[in-house]
SEPANU-537514 format. One record per residue: residue in three letters; x, y, z of N, C-alpha, C in turn; residue number from 0. Coordinates in steps of 0.1 Angstrom, whole numbers, plus 5000, padded with zeros to 4 digits. Layout:
BEGIN
   type   n_c1   n_c2   n_c3   ca_c1   ca_c2   ca_c3   c_c1   c_c2   c_c3   seq
    Ala      X      Y      Z       X       Y       Z      X      Y      Z   NUM
...
END
This chain:
BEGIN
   type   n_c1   n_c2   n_c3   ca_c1   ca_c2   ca_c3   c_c1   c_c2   c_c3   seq
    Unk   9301   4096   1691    9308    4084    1695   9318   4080   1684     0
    Unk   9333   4078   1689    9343    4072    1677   9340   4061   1677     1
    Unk   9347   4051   1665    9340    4039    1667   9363   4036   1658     2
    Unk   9364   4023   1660    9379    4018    1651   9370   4016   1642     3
    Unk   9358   4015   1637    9352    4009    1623   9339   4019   1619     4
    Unk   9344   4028   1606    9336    4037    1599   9324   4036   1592     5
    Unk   9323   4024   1585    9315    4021    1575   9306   4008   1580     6
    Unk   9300   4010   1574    9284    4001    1577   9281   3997   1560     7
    Unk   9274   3985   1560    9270    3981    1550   9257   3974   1549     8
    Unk   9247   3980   1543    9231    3975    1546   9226   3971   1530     9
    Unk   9230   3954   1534    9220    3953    1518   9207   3950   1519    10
    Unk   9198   3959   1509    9186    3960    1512   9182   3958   1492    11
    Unk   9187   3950   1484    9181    3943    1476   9172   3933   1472    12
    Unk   9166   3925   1485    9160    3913    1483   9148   3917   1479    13
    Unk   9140   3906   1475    9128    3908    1470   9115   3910   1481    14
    Unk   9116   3908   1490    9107    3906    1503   9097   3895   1501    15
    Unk   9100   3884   1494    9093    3876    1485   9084   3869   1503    16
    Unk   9088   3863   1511    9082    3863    1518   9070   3870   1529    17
    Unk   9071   3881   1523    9061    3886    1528   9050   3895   1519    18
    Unk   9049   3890   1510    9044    3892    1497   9025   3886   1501    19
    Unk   9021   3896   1497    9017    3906    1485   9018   3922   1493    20
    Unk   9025   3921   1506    9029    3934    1508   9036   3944   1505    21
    Unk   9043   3934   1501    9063    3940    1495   9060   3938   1478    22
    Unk   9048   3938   1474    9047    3938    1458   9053   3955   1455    23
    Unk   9046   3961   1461    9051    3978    1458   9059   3986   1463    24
    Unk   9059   3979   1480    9070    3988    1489   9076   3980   1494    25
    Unk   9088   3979   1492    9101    3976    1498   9099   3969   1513    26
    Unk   9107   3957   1513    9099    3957    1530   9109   3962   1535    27
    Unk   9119   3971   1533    9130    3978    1545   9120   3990   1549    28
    Unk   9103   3991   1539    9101    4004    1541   9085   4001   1552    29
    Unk   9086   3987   1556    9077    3985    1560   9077   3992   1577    30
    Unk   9068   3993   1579    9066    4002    1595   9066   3995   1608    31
    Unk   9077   3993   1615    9078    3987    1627   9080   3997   1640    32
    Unk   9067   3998   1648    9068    4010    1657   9065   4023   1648    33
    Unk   9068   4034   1652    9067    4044    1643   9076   4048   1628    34
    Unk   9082   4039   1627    9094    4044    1617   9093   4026   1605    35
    Unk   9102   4031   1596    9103    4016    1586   9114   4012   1593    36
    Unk   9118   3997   1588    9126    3988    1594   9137   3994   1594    37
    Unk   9140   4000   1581    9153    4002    1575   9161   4017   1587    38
    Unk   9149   4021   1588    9153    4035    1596   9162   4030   1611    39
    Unk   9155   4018   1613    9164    4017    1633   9172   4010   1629    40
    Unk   9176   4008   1610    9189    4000    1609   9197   4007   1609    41
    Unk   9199   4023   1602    9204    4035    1602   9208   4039   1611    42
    Unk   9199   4046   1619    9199    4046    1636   9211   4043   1641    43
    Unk   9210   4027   1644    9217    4019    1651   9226   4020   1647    44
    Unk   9237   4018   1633    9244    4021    1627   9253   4036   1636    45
    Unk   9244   4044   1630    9249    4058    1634   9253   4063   1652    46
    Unk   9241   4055   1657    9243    4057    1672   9260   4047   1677    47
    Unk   9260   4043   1668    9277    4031    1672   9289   4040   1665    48
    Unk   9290   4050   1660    9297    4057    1656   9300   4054   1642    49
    Unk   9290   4047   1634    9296    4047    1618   9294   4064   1612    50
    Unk   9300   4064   1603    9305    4077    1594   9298   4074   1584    51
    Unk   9301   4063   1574    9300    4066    1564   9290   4048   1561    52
    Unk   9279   4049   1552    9268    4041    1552   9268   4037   1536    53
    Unk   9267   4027   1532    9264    4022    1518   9250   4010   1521    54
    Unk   9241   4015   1510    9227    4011    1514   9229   4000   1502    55
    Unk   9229   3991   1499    9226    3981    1485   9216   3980   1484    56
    Unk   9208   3983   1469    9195    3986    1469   9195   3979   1451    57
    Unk   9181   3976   1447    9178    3968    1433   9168   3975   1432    58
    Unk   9164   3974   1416    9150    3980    1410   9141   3983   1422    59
    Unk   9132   3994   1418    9121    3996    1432   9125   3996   1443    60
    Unk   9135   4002   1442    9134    4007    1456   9142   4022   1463    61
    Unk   9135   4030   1451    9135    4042    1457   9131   4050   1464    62
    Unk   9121   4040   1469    9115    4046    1484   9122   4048   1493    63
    Unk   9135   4039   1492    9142    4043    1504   9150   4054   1504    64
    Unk   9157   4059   1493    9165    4072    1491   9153   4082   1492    65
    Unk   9141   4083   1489    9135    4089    1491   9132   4094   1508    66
    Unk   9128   4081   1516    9128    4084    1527   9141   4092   1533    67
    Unk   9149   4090   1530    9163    4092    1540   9165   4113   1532    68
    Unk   9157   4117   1520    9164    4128    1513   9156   4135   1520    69
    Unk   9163   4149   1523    9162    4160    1529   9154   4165   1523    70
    Unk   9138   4171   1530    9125    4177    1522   9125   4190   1528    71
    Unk   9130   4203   1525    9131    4213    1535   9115   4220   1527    72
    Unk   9115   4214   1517    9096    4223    1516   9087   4214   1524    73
    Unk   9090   4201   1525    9081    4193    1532   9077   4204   1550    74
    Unk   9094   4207   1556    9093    4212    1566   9084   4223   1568    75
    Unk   9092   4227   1559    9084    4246    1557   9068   4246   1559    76
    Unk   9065   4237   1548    9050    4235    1547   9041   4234   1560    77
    Unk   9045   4227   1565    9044    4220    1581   9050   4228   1592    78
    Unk   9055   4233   1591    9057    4247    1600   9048   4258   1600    79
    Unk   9045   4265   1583    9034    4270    1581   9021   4265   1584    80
    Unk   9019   4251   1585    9001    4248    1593   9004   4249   1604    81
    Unk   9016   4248   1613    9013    4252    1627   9021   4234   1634    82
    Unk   9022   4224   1624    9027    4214    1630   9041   4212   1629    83
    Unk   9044   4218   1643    9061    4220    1643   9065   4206   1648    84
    Unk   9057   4201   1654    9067    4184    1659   9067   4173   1645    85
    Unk   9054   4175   1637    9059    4167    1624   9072   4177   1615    86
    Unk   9071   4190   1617    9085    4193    1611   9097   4188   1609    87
    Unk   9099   4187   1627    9115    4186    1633   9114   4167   1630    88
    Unk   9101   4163   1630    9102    4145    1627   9108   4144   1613    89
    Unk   9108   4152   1607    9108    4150    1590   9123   4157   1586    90
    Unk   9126   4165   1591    9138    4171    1593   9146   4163   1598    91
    Unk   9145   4159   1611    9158    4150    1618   9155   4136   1611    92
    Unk   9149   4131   1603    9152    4119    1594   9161   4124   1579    93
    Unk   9154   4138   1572    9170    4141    1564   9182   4144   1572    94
    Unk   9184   4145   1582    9194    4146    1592   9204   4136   1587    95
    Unk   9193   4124   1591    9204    4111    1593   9217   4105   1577    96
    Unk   9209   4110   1566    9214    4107    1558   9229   4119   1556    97
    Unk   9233   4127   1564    9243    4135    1565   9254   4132   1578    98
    Unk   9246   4126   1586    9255    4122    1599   9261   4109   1590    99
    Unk   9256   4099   1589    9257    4087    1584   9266   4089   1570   100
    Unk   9263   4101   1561    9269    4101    1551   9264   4089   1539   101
    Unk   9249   4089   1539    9243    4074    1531   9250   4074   1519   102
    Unk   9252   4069   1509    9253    4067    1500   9247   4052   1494   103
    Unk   9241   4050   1477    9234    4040    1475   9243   4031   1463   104
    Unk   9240   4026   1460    9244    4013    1453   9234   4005   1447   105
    Unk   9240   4005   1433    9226    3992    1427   9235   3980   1427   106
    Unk   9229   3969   1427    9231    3952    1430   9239   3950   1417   107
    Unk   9249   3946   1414    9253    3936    1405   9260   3921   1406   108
    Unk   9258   3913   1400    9266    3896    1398   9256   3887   1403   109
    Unk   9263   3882   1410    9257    3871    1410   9244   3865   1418   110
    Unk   9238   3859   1421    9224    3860    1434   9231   3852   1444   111
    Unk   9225   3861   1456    9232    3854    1470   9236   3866   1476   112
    Unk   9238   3865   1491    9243    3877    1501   9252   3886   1501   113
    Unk   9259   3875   1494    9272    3879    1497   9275   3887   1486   114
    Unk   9271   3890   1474    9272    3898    1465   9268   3913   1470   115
    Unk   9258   3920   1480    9256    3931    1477   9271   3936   1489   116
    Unk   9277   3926   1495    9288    3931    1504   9295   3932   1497   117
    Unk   9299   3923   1486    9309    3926    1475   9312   3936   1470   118
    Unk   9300   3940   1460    9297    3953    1459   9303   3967   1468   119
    Unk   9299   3968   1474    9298    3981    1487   9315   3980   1491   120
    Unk   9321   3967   1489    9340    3968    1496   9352   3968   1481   121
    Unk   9340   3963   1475    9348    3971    1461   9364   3978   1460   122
    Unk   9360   3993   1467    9366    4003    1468   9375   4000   1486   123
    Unk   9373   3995   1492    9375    3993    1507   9391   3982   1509   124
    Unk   9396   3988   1522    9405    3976    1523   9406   3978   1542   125
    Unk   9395   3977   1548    9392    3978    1563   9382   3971   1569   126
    Unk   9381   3974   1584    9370    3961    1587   9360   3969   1584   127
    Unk   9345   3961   1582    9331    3970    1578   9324   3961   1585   128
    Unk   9309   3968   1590    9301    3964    1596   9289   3961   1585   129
    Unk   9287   3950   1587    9273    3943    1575   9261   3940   1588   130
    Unk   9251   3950   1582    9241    3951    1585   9227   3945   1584   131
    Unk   9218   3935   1581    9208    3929    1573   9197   3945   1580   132
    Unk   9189   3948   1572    9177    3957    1578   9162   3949   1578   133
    Unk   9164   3934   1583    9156    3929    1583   9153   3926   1602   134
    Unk   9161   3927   1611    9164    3930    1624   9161   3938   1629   135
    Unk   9153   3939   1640    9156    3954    1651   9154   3951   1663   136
    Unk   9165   3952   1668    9169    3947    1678   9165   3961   1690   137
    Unk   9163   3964   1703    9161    3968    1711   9166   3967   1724   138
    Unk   9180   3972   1725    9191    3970    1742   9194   3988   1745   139
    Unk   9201   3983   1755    9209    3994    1765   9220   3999   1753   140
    Unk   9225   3990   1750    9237    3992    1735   9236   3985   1725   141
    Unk   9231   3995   1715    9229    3991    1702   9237   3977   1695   142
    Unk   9234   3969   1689    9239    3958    1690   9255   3958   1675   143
    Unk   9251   3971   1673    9265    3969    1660   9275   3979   1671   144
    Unk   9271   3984   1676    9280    3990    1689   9289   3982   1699   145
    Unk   9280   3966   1700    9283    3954    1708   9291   3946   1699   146
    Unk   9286   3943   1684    9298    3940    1674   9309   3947   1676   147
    Unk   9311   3961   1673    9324    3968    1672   9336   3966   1685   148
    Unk   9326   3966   1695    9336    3964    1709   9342   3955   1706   149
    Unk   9334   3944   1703    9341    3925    1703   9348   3926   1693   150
    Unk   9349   3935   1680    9360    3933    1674   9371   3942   1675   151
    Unk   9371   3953   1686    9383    3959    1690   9391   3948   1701   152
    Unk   9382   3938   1708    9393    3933    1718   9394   3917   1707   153
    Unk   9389   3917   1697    9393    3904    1691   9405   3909   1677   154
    Unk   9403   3918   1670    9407    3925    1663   9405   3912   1650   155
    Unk   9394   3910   1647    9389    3895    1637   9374   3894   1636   156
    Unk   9369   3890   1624    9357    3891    1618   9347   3886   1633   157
    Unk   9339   3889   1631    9328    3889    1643   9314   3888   1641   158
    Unk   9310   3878   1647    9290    3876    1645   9285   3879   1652   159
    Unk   9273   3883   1647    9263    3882    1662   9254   3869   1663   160
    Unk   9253   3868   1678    9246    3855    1679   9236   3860   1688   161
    Unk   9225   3855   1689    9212    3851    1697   9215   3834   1708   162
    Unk   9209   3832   1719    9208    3819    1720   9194   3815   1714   163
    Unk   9192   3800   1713    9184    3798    1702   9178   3787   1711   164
    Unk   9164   3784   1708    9156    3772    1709   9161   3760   1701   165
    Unk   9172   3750   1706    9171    3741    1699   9164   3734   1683   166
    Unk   9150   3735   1686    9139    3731    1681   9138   3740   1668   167
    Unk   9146   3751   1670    9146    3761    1658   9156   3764   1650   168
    Unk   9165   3754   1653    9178    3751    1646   9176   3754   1629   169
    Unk   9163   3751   1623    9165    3744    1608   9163   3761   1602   170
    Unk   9160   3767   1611    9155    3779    1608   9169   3796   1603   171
    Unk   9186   3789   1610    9191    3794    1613   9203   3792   1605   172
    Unk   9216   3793   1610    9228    3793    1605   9234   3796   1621   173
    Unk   9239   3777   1625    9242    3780    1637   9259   3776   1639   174
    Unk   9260   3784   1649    9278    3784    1648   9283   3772   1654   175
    Unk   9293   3766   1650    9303    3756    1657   9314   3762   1663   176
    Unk   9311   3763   1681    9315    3769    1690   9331   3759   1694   177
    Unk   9338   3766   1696    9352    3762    1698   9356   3766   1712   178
    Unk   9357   3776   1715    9361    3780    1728   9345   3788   1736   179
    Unk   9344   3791   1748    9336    3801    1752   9345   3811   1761   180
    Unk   9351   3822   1757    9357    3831    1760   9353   3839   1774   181
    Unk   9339   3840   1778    9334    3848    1787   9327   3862   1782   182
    Unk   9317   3864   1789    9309    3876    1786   9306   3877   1771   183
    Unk   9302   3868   1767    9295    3867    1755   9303   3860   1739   184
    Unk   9311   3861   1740    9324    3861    1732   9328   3843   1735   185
    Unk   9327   3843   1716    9332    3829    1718   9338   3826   1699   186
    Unk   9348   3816   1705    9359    3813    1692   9347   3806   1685   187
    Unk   9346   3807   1671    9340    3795    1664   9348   3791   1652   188
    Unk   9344   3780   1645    9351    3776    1637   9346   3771   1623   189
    Unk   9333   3780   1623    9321    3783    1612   9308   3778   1614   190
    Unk   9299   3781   1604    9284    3780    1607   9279   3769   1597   191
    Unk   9271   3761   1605    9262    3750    1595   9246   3755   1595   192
    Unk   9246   3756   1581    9233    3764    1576   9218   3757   1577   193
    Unk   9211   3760   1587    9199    3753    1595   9201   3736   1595   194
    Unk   9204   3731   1603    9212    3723    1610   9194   3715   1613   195
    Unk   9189   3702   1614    9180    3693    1620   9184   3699   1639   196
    Unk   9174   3697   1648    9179    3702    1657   9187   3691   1662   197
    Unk   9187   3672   1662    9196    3669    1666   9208   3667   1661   198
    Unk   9211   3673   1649    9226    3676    1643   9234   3692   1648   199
    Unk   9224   3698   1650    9232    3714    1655   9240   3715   1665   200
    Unk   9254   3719   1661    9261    3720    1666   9267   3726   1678   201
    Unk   9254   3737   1683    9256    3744    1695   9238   3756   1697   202
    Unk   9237   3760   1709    9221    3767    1707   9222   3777   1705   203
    Unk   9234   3787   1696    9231    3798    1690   9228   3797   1681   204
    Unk   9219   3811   1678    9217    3816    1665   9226   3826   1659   205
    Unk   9227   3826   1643    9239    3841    1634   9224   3844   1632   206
    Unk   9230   3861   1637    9218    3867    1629   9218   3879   1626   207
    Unk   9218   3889   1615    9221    3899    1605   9228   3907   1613   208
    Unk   9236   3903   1613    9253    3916    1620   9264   3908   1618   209
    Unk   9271   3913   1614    9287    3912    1609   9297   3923   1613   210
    Unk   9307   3920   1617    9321    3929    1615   9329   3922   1604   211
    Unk   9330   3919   1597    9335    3912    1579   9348   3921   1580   212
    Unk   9362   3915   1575    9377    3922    1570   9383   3918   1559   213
    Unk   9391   3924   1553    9397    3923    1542   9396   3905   1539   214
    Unk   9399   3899   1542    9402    3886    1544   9390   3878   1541   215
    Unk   9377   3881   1544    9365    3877    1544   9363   3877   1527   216
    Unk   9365   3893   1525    9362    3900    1513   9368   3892   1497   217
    Unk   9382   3887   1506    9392    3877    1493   9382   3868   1494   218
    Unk   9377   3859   1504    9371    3845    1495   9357   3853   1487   219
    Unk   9350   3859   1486    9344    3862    1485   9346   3865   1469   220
    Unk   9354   3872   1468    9360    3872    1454   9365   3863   1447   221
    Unk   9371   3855   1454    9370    3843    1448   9363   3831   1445   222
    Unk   9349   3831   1453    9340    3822    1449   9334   3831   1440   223
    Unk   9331   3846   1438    9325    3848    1425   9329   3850   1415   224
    Unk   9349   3848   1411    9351    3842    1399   9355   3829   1398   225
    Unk   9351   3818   1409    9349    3804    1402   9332   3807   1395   226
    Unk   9322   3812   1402    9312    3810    1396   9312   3818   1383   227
    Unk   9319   3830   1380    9314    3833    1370   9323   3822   1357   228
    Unk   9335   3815   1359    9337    3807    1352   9333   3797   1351   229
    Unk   9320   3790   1362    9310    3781    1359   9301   3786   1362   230
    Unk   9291   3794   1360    9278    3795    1369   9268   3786   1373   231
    Unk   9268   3786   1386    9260    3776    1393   9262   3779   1407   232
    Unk   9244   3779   1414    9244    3780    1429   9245   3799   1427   233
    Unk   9249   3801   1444    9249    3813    1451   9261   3815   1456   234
    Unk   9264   3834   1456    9274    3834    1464   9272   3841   1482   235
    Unk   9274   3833   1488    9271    3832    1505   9279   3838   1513   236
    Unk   9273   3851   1518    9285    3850    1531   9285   3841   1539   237
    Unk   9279   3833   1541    9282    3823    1553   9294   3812   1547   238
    Unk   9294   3812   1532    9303    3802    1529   9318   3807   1527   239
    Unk   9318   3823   1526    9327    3826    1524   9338   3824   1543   240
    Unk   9326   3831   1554    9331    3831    1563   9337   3814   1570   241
    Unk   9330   3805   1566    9335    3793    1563   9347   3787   1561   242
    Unk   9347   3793   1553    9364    3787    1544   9378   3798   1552   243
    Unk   9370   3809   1557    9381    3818    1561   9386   3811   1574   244
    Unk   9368   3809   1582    9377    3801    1596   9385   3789   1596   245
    Unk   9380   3782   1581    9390    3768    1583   9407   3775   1589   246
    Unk   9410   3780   1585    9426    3787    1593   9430   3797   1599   247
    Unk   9418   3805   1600    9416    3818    1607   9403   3820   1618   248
    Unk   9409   3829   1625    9406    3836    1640   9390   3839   1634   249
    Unk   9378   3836   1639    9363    3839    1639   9358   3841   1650   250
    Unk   9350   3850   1654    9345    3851    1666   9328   3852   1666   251
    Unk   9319   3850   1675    9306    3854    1673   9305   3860   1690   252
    Unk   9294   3874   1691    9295    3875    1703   9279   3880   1704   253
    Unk   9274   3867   1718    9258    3869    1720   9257   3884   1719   254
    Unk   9247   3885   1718    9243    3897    1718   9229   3902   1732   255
    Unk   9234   3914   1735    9226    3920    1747   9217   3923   1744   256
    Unk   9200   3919   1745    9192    3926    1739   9179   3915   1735   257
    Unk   9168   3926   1731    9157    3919    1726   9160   3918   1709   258
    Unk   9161   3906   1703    9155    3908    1688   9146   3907   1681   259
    Unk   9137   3913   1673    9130    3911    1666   9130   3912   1648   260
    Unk   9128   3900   1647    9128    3892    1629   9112   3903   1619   261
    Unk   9120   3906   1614    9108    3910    1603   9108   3906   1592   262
    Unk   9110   3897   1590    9113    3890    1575   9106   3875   1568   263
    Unk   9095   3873   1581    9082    3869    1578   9073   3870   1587   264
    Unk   9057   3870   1576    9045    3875    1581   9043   3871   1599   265
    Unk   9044   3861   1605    9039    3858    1617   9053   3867   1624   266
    Unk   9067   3869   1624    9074    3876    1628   9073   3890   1627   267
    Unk   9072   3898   1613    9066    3912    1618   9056   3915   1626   268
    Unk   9046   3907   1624    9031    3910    1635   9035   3910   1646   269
    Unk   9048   3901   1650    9050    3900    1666   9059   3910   1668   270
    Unk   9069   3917   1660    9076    3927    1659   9065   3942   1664   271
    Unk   9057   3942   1654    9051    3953    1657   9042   3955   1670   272
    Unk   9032   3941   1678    9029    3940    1688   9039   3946   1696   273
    Unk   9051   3936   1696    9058    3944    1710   9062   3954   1710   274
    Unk   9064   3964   1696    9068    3977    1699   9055   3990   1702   275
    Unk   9042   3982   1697    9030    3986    1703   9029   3988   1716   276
    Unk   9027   3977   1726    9027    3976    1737   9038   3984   1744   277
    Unk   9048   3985   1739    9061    3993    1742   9058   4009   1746   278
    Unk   9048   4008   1735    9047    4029    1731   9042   4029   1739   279
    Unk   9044   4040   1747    9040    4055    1755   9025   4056   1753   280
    Unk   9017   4059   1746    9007    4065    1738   8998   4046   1738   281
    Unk   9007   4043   1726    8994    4032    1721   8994   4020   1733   282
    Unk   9006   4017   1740    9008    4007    1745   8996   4004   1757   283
    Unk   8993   4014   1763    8979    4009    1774   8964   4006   1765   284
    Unk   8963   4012   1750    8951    4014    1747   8952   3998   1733   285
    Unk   8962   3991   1735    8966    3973    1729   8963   3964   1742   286
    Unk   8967   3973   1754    8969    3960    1766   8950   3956   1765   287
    Unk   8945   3969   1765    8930    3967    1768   8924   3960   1755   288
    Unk   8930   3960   1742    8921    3952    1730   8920   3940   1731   289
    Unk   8938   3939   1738    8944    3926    1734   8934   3910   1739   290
    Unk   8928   3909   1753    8923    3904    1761   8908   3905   1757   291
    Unk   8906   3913   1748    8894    3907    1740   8892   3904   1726   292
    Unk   8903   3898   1717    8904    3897    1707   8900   3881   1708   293
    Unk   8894   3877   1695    8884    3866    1697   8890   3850   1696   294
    Unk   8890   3843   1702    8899    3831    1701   8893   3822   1691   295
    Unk   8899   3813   1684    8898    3811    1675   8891   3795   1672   296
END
C-alpha cells in the first residue's frame, strides 16, 4: 500500500511507571496483548498503512525491543530442525517486519515530556510524520494510522485521532475543542484542554495516541524546548505544542473506526487482554466457559 506519509514515529521511552512492578524489567511496549507485545500491533499497523520507514524512541532498558524486532535466522533453523515449522515462519515473519518497516532506534535526549522523543526522531525530517503512542491497540476493518493518513490527504494539516468519550471520563483525557463537524468523522478543532472536570469539557471526544504532526507542529516544539532550556521548568508537551499551532492554523481530529484498547494501566490491560482472549480462535470458547465461574467477590 502507498501511503503520501512515509515515516512513523513510536516513542517507547516511558517508564511504565503505572504498571509497575511489571514493567520493573520488561518494558511495557513488551508486555503481551493477545499473542504478540503491544509494541508489535503498533508496527503492524504502522506497516499495514504503508509506512516505509519507522523510528522507535527508546531509553535505558529497553533492549528488549530491538531484540524482539532482530532477525534470528539460527533461532529459525533450530526450529525447523525439531520439526516446528509454524514457530519458525512466526519468528521469521517478526524479523521480517523490521525490513519492511525499515525500524530504526533512537535513544531519548532533553528534556522530560512527549513531545521530546518526537523531537528527537524529526530532527533530520522536514514532512508530515505519523506519531504513534505503543500504548494502544486498536482493532478495525482499517487500521487506524491508515484512517489518520486518509484525513490528512483530504485535510492536508496536522490530524488527531479521537474516540467518543463518556463524559464522566473527561479528567482522564485531552479532549478537543470542536469548531466545525465536517462529516464522516472529521472535525475542525481549535485545540485540546488536558483532562477537563466533566462539566468543563469542551466536547465528548477523546485524543488518543495517533498523530499526523508537520513541519509546523515540529517549530513550536523547538521552540518551547529552547525557552526551557533557557529556563528549565515543567515539560515539553505535544499537546501544548499543537495548541499554540491551532491558535492560527488549520487542526483537524478524525473519530476513529474501531475498537480501542488502553494498555497503559493495570485494570486496562487486563481488559485489553480479555477481549483479545475471548476474540482468539483457540482460547476464546475455553474463557467464555471460565469466565461464568470465576468467583464474585
Amino acid at each position: 500500500m502507498s501511503s503520501t506519509i512515509r515515516r512513523a514515529i513510536i516513542p517507547a521511552a516511558g517508564l511504565g511507571s503505572r504498571l509497575l512492578p511489571a514493567t520493573k524489567a520488561v518494558p511495557k511496549e513488551m508486555l503481551i496483548v493477545g499473542d504478540r507485545p503491544v509494541i508489535e500491533h503498533t508496527v503492524r499497523e504502522v506497516i499495514e498503512s504503508g509506512i516505509t520507514d519507522i523510528t522507535i524512541v527508546i531509553s535505558g532498558g529497553k533492549s528488549m525491543i530491538q531484540e524482539h524486532f532482530r532477525p534470528n535466522p539460527a533461532l529459525v533453523a533450530q526450529l525447523r530442525a525439531d520439526g516446528k515449522d509454524g514457530h519458525a515462519d512466526a519468528v521469521r515473519e517478526i524479523g521480517e517486519l523490521s525490513r519492511l518497516g525499515h525500524i530504526t532506534y533512537l535513544d531519548q535526549h532533553g528534556p522530560y515530556g512527549n513531545g521530546t522523543p518526537v523531537l528527537n526522531a524529526y530532527r533530520h525530517l522536514d514532512e508530515a510524520a505519523l506519531v504513534i503512542w505503543p500504548d494502544d491497540v486498536f482493532v478495525s476493518h482499517i487500521p487506524r494510522a491508515q484512517q489518520l493518513i486518509t484525513a490528512y490527504e483530504k485535510t492536508n494539516a496536522p490530524v488527531l485521532a479521537l474516540m467518543p468519550m463518556d463524559p464522566a471520563d473527561s479528567h482522564r483525557y485531552g479532549v478537543p475543542v470542536v469548531k466545525e463537524d465536517l462529516g464522516e468523522g472529521s472535525l475542525r478543532i481549535t485545540g485540546l484542554v488536558e483532562k477537563p472536570k466533566p462539566d468543563e469539557a469542551p466536547s465528548n471526544y477523546a485524543a488518543i495516541g495517533g498523530y499526523v504532526i508537520t513541519p509546523g507542529i515540529v517549530d513550536e516544539l523547538r521552540e518551547a524546548t529552547r525557552r526551557w532550556h533557557e529556563s528549565p521548568a515543567g515539560e515539553i508537551y505535544l499537546t501544548d505544542a499543537i495548541n499554540r499551532y491551532a491558535a492560527g492554523r488549520a487542526v483537524y481530529g478524525q473519530v476513529i473506526d474501531g475498537t480501542w484498547y488502553d494498555t497503559g494501566n493495570p485494570l486496562a490491560y487486563i481488559s485489553a487482554q480479555l477481549a483479545f482472549g475471548l476474540a482468539h480462535p483457540e482460547y476464546g470458547p475455553a474463557l467464555r466457559k471460565l469466565i461464568p465461574a470465576a468467583p464474585a467477590e
